[in-house]
N, C-alpha and C positions, 0 to 999 in steps of 0.2 A: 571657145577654145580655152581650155584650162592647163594649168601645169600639170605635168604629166610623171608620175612615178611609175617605173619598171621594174617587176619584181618576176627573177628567172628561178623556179626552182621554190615551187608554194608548201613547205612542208612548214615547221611548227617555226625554223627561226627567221623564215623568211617572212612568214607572216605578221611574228612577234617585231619585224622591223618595219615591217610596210605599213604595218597598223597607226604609229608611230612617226610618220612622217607621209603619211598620205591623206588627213585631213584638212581639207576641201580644194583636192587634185581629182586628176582622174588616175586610176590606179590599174597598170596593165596587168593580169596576173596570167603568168605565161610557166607550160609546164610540159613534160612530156607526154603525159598520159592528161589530155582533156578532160576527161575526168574527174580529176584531180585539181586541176585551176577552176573547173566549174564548182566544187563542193568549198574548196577555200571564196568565192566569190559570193556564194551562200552565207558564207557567216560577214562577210565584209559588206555587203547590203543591206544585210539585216541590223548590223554595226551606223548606217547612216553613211556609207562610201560610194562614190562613186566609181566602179568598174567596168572593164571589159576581160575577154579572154581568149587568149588563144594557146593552139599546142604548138609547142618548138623545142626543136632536136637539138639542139647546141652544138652536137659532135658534127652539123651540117653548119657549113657559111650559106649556104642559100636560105636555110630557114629562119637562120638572125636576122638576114636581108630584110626578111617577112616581118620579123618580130619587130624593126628598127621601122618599118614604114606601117605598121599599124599601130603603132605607139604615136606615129608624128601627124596621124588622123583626128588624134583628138588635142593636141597642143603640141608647147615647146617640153624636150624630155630633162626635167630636172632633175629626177635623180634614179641611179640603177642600183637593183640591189638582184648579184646574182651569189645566188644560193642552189643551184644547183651542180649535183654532184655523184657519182655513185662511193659506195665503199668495197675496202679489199675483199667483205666478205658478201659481195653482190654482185661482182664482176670480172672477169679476164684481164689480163695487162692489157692487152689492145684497148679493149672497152674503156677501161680507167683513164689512161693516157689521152683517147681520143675525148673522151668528157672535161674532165677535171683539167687536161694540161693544155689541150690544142680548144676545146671549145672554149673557155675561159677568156683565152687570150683573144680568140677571134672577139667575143664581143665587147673584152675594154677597147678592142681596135675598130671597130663598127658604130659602139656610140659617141666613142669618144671623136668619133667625126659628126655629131650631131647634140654633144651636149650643151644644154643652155649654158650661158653667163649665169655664174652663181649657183649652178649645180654642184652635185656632188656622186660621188658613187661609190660602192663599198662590195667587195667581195668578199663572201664569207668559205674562207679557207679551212685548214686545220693547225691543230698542233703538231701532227706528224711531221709537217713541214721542217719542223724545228728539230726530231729526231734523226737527220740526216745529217752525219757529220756533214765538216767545211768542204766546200767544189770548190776548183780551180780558178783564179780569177779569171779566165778564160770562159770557162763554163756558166759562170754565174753573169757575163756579158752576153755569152749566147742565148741562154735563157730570158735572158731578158729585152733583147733588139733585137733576136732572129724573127725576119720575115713569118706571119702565122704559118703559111702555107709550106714552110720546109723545117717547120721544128720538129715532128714525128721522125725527120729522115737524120737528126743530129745523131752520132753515132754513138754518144752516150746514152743517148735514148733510146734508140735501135735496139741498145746491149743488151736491155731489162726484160726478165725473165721472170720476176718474182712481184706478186701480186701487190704485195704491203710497199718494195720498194717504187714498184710504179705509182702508188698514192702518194710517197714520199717528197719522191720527184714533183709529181705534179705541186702538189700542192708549196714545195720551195719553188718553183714556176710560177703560181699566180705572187708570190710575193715580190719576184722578180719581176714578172709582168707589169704589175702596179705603179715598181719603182721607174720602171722602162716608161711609160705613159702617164707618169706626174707631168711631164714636160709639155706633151700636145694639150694634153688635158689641163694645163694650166693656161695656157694660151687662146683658150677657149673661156677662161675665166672661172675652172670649174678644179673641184680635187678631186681625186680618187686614192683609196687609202685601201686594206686588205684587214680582216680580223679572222686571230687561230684559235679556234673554240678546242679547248677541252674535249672532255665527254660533255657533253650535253643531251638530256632525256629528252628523247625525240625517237619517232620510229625506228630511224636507220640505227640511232646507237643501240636501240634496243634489238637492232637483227647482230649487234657484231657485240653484244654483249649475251648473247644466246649462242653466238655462233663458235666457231672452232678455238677462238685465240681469247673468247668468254671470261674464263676461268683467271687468266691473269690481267682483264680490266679492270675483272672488280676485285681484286686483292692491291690494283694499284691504285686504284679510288680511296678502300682502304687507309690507303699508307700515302696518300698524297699530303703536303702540307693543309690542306680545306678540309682535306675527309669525308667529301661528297663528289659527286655528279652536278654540272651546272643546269641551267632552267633557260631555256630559249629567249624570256625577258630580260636577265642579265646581259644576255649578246645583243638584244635588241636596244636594251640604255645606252650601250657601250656604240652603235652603229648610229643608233640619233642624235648622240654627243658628235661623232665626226663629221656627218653630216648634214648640222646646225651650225645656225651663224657664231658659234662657240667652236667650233672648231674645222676655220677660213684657213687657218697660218698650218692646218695639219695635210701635206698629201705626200703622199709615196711612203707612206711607210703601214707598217703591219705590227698589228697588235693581239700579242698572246692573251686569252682570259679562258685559265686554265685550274684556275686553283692553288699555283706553285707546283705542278707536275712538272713540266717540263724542267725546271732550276732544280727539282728532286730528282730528274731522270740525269743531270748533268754532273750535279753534284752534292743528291742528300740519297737521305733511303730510298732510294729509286734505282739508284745505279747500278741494279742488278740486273736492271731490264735493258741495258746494254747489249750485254750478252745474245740475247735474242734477238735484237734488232741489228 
């Protein structure tokens, strides 16, 4: 029985993190498409890791179930890293919301009934998060201690119609979620913390830098403070720092690494993209 790292959602920064903190664990790599956790498990073996794989739907709590009791086959689960997600320009508001806002949450509330002493866990969110003006103090309680099973039906969520702002929401949800489950999850002896990547070159940004709203990412790469696109190992440094005995004293909180976009979307050359948003 070894310590056991959970990684949801095996694309380029989940891997860049698992990679990272999964030397001499066993390392679950879990995804939707099988496929997919089987070709990441490929390069992580060949790497010198020890792995398993399975698929899981996150927008289901039955299939976490799965995911929570085949991860506790091979040890105790010491750290989660869920990276899975879709974007505005890959799916419906339903779809989104069920992924990114309702699945999320189920699983900080799933392991976080089974994390070890001394774990830790990290969701990898967005910046978008952060583009959504201030909610209600009301709202931003809800979001964060509503019951998993009845956050879909909150009527601020209900409301949402629009694709971009349903990733918005979600993703101020997982940073809520996080804050909401510092509390068990400390009690447990473990953190859990949230990080809002930027653009980062990875497949998906490269479908929604292709895709319809294209043309103004990368004029805001352009013109961000960095003047680049991030790289999936910056968010991976950044997830092994919180995650390491270097950062015990950090949980519930959420950390932007974005370049300086977002503080230019608020208040530098950016703030034009206001507007839009």
């Amino acid at each position: 029985m070894k310590d056991v790292v959970v990684l949801v959602g095996t694309g380029s920064i989940g891997q860049a993190t698992a990679r990272r903190v999964g030397a001499g664990k066993h390392v679950v790599l879990g995804d939707l498409k099988l496929e997919a956790a089987q070709a990441a498990a490929e390069i992580f073996d060949g790497a010198g890791f020890e792995v398993s794989t399975i698929a899981v739907d996150i927008s289901s709590h039955e299939s976490i179930l799965k995911l929570v009791e085949h991860a506790q086959q091979f040890g105790s689960v010491k750290n989660l890293i869920c990276a899975a997600g879709v974007s505005p320009s890959q799916a419906p508001v339903a779809a989104i919301l069920r992924v990114d806002l309702y699945g999320t949450a189920v699983l900080l509330e799933e392991f976080g009934k089974v994390i070890a002493d001394g774990g830790s866990g990290v969701v990898i969110s967005s910046q978008s998060g952060h583009r959504l003006g201030a909610l209600t103090e009301e709202q931003n309680f809800q979001l964060a201690t509503t019951p998993t099973e009845e956050l879909l039906d909150l009527p601020f969520i209900k409301a949402i119609t629009d694709s971009l702002k349903a990733y918005q929401y979600s993703k101020r949800c997982n940073s809520l979620r996080v804050a909401g489950q510092a509390t068990p999850w400390g009690k447990r002896g473990a953190t859990i913390n949230s990080i809002s990547p930027g653009i980062i070159i990875t497949p998906l940004a490269a479908d929604e830098l292709k895709g319809p709203r294209g043309e103004g990412y990368r004029n805001m790469l352009k013109s961000s403070p960095a003047g680049r696109a991030g790289t999936p190992d910056e968010v991976g440094d950044l997830a092994e720092f919180l995650m390491s005995s270097r950062g015990r004293f950090i949980s519930g909180a959420d950390f932007l690494i974005d370049g300086g976009t977002t503080a230019s979307y608020w208040f530098g050359d950016l703030q034009y993209l206001k507007a839009t948003h």
